[in-house]
C-alpha positions in Angstrom: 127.1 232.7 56.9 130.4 231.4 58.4 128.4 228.7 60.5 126.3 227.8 57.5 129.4 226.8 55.3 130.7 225.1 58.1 127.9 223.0 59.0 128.2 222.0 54.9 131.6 221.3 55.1 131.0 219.0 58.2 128.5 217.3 56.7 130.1 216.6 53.2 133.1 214.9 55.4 130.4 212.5 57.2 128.8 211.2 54.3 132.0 210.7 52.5 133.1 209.0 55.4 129.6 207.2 56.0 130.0 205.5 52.4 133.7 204.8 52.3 132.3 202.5 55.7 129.5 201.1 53.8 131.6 199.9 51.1 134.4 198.6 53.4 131.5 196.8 55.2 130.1 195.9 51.6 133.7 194.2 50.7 134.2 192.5 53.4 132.2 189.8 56.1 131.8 189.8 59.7 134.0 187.8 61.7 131.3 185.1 61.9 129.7 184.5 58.7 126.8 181.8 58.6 125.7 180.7 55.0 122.8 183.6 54.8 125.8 185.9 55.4 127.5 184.5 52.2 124.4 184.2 50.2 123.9 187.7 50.4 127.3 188.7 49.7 127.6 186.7 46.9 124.3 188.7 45.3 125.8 191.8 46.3 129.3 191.2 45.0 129.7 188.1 42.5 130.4 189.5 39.0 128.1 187.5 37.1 125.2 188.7 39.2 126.8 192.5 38.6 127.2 191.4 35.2 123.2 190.3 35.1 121.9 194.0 36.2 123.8 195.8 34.0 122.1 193.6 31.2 119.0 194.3 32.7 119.9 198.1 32.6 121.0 198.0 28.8 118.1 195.5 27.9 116.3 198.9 29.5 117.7 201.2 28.0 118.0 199.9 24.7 113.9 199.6 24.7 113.9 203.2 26.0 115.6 204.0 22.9 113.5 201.9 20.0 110.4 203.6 21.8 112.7 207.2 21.5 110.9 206.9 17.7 107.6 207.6 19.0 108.0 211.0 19.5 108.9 213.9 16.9 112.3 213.8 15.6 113.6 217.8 15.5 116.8 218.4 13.2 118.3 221.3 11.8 121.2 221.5 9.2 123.4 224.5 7.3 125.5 224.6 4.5 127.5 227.3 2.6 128.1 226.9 -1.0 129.9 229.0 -3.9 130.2 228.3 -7.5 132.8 228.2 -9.5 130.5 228.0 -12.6 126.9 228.9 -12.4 124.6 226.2 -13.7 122.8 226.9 -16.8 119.4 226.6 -18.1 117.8 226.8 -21.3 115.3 229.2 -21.8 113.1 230.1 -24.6 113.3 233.2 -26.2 110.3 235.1 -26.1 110.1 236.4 -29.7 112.2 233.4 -31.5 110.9 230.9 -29.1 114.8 229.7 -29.6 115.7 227.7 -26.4 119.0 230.0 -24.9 121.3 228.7 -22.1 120.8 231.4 -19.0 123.0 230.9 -16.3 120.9 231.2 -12.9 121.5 231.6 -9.2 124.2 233.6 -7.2 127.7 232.5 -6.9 127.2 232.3 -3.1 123.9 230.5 -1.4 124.0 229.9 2.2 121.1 227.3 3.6 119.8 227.0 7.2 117.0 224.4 7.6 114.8 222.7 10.7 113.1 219.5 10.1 110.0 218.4 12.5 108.6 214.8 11.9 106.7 212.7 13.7 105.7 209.2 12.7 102.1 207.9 12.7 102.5 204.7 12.2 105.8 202.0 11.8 106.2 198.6 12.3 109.3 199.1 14.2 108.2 201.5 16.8 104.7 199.2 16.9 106.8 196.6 17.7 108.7 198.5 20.3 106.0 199.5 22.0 104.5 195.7 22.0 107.8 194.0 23.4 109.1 196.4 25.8 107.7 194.6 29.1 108.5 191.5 27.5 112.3 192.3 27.1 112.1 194.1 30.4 110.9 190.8 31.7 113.5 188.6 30.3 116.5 190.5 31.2 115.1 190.0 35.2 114.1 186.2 34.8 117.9 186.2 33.1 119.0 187.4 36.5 117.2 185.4 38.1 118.6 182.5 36.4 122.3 183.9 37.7 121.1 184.5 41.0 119.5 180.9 41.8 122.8 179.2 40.3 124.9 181.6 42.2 123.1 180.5 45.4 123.0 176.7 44.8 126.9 176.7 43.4 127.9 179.3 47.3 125.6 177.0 49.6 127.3 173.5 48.2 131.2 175.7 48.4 129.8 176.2 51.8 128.6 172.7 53.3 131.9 171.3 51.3 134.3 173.7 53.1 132.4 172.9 56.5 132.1 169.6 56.4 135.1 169.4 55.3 136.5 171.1 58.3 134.7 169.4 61.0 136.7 166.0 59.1 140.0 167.6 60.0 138.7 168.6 63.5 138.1 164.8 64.1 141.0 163.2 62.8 142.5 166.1 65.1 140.7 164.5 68.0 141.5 161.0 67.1 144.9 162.0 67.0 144.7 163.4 71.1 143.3 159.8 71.6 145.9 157.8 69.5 149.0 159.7 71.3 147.3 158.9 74.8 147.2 155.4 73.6 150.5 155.1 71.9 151.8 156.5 76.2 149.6 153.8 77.0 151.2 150.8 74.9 155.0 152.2 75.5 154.4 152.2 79.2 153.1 148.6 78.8 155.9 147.9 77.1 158.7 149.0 79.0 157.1 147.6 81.7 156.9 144.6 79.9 153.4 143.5 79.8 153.4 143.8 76.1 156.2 143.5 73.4 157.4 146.4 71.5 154.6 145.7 68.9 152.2 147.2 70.4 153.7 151.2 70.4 154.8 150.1 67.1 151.2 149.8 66.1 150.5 153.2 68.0 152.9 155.0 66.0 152.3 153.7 62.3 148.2 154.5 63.6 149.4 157.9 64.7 151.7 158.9 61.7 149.0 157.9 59.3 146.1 160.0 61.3 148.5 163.1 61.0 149.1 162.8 57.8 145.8 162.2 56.9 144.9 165.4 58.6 147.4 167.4 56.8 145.8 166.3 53.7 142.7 167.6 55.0 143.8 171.1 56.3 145.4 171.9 52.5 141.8 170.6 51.4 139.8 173.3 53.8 142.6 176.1 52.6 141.8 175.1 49.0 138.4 174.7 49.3 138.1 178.1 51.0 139.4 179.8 47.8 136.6 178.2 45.6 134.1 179.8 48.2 135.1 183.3 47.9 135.8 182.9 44.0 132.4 181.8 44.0 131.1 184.4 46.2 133.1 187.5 44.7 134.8 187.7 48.0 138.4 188.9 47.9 140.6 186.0 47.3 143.6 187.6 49.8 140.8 188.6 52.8 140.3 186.1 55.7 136.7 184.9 55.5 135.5 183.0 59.0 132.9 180.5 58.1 130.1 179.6 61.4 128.2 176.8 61.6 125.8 174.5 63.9 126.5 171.0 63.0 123.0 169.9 64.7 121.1 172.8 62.7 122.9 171.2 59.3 121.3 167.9 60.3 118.1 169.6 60.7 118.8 171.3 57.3 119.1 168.0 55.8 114.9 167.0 55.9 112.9 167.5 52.9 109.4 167.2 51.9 109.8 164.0 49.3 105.6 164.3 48.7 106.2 167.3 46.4 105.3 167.3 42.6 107.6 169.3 40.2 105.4 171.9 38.3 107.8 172.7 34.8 105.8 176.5 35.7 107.8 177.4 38.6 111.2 176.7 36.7 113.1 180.0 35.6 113.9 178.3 32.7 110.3 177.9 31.6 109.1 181.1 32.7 112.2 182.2 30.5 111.2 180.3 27.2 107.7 181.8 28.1 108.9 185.1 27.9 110.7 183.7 24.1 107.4 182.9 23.0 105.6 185.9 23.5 108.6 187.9 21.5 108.5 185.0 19.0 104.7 186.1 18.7 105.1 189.8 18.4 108.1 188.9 16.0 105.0 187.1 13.5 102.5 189.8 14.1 105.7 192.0 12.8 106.4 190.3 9.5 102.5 190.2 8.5 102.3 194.1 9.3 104.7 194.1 6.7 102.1 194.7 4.2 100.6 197.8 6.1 102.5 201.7 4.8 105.0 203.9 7.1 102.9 206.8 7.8 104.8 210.1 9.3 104.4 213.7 9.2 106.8 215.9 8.3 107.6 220.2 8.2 110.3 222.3 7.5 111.6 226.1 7.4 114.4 227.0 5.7 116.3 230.1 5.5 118.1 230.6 2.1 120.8 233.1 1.6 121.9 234.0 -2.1 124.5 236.5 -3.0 127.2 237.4 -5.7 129.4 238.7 -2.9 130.2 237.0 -0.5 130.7 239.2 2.1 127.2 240.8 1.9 125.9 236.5 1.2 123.8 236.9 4.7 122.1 240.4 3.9 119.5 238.6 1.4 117.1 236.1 3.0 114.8 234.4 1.0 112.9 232.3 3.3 110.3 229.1 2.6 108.5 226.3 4.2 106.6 223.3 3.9 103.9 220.4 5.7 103.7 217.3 4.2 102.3 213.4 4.5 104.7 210.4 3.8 103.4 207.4 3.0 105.8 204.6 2.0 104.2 201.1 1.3 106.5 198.0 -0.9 104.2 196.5 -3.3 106.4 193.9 -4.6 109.4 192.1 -3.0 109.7 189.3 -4.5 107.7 186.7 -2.1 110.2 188.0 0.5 107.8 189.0 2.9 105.7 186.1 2.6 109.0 183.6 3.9 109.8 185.9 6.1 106.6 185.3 8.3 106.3 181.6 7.7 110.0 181.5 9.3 108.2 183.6 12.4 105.8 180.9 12.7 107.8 177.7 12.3 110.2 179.8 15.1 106.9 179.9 17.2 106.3 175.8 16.7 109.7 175.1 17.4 109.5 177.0 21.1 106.3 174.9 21.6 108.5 171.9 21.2 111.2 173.6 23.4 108.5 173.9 26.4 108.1 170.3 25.8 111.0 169.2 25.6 112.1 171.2 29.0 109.1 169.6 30.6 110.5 166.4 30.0 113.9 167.2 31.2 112.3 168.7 34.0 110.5 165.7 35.4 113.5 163.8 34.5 115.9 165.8 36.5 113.3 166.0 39.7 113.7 162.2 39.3 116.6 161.6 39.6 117.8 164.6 41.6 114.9 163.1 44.0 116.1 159.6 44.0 119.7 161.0 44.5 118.4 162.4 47.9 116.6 159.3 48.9 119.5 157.6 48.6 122.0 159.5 50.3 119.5 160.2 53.1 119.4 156.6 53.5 123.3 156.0 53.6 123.7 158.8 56.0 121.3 157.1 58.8 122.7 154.4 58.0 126.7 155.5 58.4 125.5 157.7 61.4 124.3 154.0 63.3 127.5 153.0 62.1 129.3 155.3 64.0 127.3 155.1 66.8 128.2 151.3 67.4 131.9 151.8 66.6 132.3 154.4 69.4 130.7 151.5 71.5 132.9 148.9 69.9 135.9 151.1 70.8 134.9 152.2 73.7 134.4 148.1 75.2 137.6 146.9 73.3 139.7 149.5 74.7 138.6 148.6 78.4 139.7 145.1 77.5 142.6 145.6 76.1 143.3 147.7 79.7 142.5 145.1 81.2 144.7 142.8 79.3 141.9 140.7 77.7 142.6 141.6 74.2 145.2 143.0 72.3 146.5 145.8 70.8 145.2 145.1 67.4 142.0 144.8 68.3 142.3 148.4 69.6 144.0 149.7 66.2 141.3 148.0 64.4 138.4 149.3 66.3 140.4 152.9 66.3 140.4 152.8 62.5 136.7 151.4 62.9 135.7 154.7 64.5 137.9 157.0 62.5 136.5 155.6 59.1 132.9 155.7 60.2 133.0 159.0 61.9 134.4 160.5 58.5 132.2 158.7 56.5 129.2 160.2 58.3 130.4 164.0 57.5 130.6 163.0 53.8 127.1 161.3 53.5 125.7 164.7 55.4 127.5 167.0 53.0 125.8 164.7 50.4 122.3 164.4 51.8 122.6 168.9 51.8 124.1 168.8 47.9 121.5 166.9 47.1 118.6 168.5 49.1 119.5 171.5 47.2 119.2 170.1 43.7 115.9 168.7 44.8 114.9 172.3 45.3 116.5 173.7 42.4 114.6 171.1 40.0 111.1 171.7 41.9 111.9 175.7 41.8 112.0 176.4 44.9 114.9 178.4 45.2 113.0 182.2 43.9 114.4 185.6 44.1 
């Protein structure tokens, strides 16, 4: 028996211990996290999403509990009553036939009752029972909604903080290059094959490239925050972002022969779901016209006594079945406006559905233009660069060999600088806009 209690106690201290790791682990990223890894913490931990289920847990429950009517409704009561003054009733006399007031009952009645009904037939609980995948259903696609604009809003946080971070790694690079040249110049210069221009040139080139790096760094720090905000992450917890620059370029194709079906769009699938409670909401109001049907019993135990004391020694017991029917015959037209407002709210959704259509096509437009454009600008900048590291590259060996000057270098140095930022911008782009190209065709699902 010793053993046994042992072996419990062991036991309870393992999985105690197993799920205080699971939620550090839960809290918390790997050293290397690639944008999956953030996706899937952001649906774990962001508190809209967390926000969402529980919704979709009271959207449950509170169907649970309109259905709850369904079945028989059990109550019981008790009451204890003296009078001061008896009630009277008059009475006829027998041989007069003179009405005479008679006082009646005990001083002291005690009551314990139990109720049973059950309802045959409501409105309410018909309309419960016809909605309640319906509301189910909307409280998921609402979900779904938070999750796909949780996932759009962490993967553009994430291609901005990369991106943005591979720009400060090259300006940190240009920098190694610009301090080789500026030893360059002042060794030409002191040995005077140049004039003192030329380091002059190297440093102003140099100061600016640091600076401008600096400006970068307090970007990536900033930038950083809005990622974990975004993804629920802890705002004082190091996060280390990984990432394949050639796989991001690879990320950046899209199929541009697509057509946009409105059908595959949460939001439509949401106003879908709308309509069909708009519906039940009209086949409500015209049952408005049908009775509430329920059955009821009840048993009641009735104690009656003068004294008190002995109140509970006298039982007088009595019970009772019965049929409720309740049916308004006149309201006053109110149920007649009352389903003419359910169907205008059913025509107005029709004219929602269009409406969003519209919208949608529009937005698959010009989110699908957006791309085409950016795509475009990106090859372009990324030639761009491409000839600028050969301009530089040709120039510099000139100016070594003291067939052009220093200038030229700064220039092509900025060239090359410009252009090789440039093409990390129009990549980050291209990926924003890939993504609202799949947002607007829905492909983005959960």
């Amino acid at each position: 028996m010793k053993n046994y209690w042992f072996i419990c106690f062991i036991g309870l201290l393992l999985s105690l211990h197993s799920e205080a790791f699971a939620q550090k682990m839960s809290d918390t990223l790997g050293q290397q996290a690639q944008l999956p890894d953030c996706i899937r913490y952001a649906l774990d931990n962001q508190p809209a999403i967390r926000q969402s289920l529980i919704d979709q847990e009271i959207a449950d429950r509170t169907v649970r509990s309109a259905l709850a009517a369904w079945y028989p409704q059990i109550g019981a009561g008790y009451n204890v009553l003296h009078y001061l003054k008896l009630p009277v009733t008059l009475i006829p006399d027998a041989a007069t036939g003179e009405r005479r007031p008679v006082a009646l009952g005990a001083k002291n009645t005690s009551t314990a009752s139990f109720s049973l009904s059950q309802t045959l037939f409501s409105r309410d609980v018909l309309l419960a029972s016809q909605t309640a995948d319906a509301y189910r259903v909307q409280a998921s696609q609402a979900t779904t909604d938070t999750k796909i604009a949780v996932v759009v809003n962490v993967s553009k946080a994430f291609y901005d903080v990369i991106l943005t971070q591979r720009q400060a790694d090259v300006l940190a690079e240009d920098i190694v290059r610009l301090q080789r040249s500026l030893q360059d110049a002042t060794n030409q210069y002191q040995s005077g094959v140049v004039d003192k221009t030329d380091p002059q040139r190297a440093r102003i080139a140099l100061n600016n490239t640091i600076a401008q790096r600096k400006q970068f760094q307090d970007q990536v720090g900033a930038k950083y925050q809005i990622l974990k905000q975004l993804m629920g992450y802890p705002p004082t917890k190091l996060i280390n972002l990984t990432y394949d620059t050639l796989q991001l370029v690879n990320d950046a194709a899209l199929d541009t022969t697509l057509l946009v079906n409105p059908a595959s769009r949460i939001e439509y699938q949401l106003l879908q779901t709308q309509g069909r409670l708009l519906e039940a909401n009209v086949r409500y109001n015209r049952w408005s016209y049908l009775p509430t049907v329920s059955a009821n019993a009840n048993y009641n135990l009735l104690y009656q006594n003068n004294v008190f004391p002995q109140l509970y020694t006298q039982n007088f017991p009595n019970s009772l079945i019965g049929l409720s029917v309740a049916m308004p015959i006149f309201q006053g037209g109110r149920r007649i406006q009352q389903t003419k407002i359910a169907e205008l709210q059913v025509k107005r959704l029709q004219w929602d559905l269009a409406g969003l259509t519209s919208s949608i096509d529009a937005e698959y437009a010009q989110a699908l233009a957006t791309y085409k454009g950016n795509l475009a600008n990106y090859l372009a900048l990324r030639e761009n660069q491409l000839l600028a590291e050969d301009v530089y590259r040709v120039i510099n060996l000139q100016y070594r060999s003291g067939v052009r000057s220093y200038l030229d270098v700064t220039i092509a140095e900025a060239d090359l600088r410009t252009a090789r930022l440039n093409v990390f911008n129009a990549l980050n782009q291209v990926l924003v806009s890939k993504l609202d190209v799949q947002r607007s065709l829905g492909q983005i699902r959960f």
